[in-house]
C-alpha positions in Angstrom: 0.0 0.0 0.0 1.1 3.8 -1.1 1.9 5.5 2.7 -0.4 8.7 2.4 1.8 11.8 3.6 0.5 15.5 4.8 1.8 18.5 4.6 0.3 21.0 7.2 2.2 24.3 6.5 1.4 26.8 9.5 3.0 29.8 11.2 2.6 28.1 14.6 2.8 31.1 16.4 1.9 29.9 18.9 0.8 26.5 18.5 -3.2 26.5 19.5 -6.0 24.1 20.4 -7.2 24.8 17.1 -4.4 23.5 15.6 -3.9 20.7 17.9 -7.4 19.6 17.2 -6.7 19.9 13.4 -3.6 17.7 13.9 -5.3 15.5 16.0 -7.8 14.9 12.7 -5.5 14.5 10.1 -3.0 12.0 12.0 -6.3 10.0 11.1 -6.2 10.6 7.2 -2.5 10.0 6.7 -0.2 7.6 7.3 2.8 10.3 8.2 1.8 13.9 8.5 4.5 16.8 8.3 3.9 19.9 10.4 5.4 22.8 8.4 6.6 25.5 10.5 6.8 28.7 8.5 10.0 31.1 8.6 8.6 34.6 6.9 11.5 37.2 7.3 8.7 39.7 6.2 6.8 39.5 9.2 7.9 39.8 13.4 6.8 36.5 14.8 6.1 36.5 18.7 8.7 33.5 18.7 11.0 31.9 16.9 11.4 28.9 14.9 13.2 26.8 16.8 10.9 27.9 20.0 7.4 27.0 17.6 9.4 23.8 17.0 9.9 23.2 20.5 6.6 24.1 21.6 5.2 21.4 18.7 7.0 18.5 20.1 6.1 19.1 23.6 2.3 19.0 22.8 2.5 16.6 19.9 3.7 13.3 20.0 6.3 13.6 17.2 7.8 10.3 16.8 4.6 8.0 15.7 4.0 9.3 12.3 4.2 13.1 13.0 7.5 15.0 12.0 8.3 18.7 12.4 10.3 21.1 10.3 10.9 24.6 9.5 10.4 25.5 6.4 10.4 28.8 3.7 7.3 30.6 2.3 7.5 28.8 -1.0 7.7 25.5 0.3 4.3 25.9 2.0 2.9 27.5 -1.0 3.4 24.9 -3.1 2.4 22.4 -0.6 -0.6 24.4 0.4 -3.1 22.8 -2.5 -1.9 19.2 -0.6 -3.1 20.3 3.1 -6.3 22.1 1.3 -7.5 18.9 -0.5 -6.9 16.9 2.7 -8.6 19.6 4.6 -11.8 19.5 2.0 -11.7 15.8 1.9 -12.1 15.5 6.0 -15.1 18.3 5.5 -16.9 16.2 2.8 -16.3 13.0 5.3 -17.6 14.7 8.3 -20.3 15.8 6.9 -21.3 12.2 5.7 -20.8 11.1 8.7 -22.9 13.4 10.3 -25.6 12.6 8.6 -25.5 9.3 9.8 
């Protein structure tokens, strides 16, 4: 079988419940997910890469499918179509399985 991998591409800054929850629901969908940490020298994050790394791994378990890395604006825009379709393929499963 193909091992589905994600790319969520994110600022991170800080790392939320929203996002957690978001991570915790696409861990689901994939078979390795890949949280992008965004490094934007055009804007003044509150901290800095290697501290939204940090704070990743000490709320997400890192080492059963999950990886972390920082990574450029252009790498998350042209992963940014992969995280969307995953994104709109959870929606149009929830709301199937709402229905139920």
């Amino acid at each position: 079988m193909t091992e589905r991998i994600a790319v969520y591409p994110g600022s991170f800054d800080p790392i939320t419940n929203g996002h957690l929850d978001i991570i915790g629901r696409a861990r689901g969908l994939c078979d390795r997910l890949v949280l992008a940490v965004l490094v934007n020298a055009e804007k003044d994050p509150l901290f800095s890469v290697e501290e939204r790394i940090a704070l990743i791994r000490e709320n997400v378990a890192t080492g059963d499918g999950a990886r972390v890395a920082g990574c450029g604006a252009r790498v998350v825009a042209r992963s940014k179509w992969v995280w969307d379709g995953i994104r709109q393929g959870y929606m149009a499963l929830a709301s199937t399985t709402r229905n139920r």
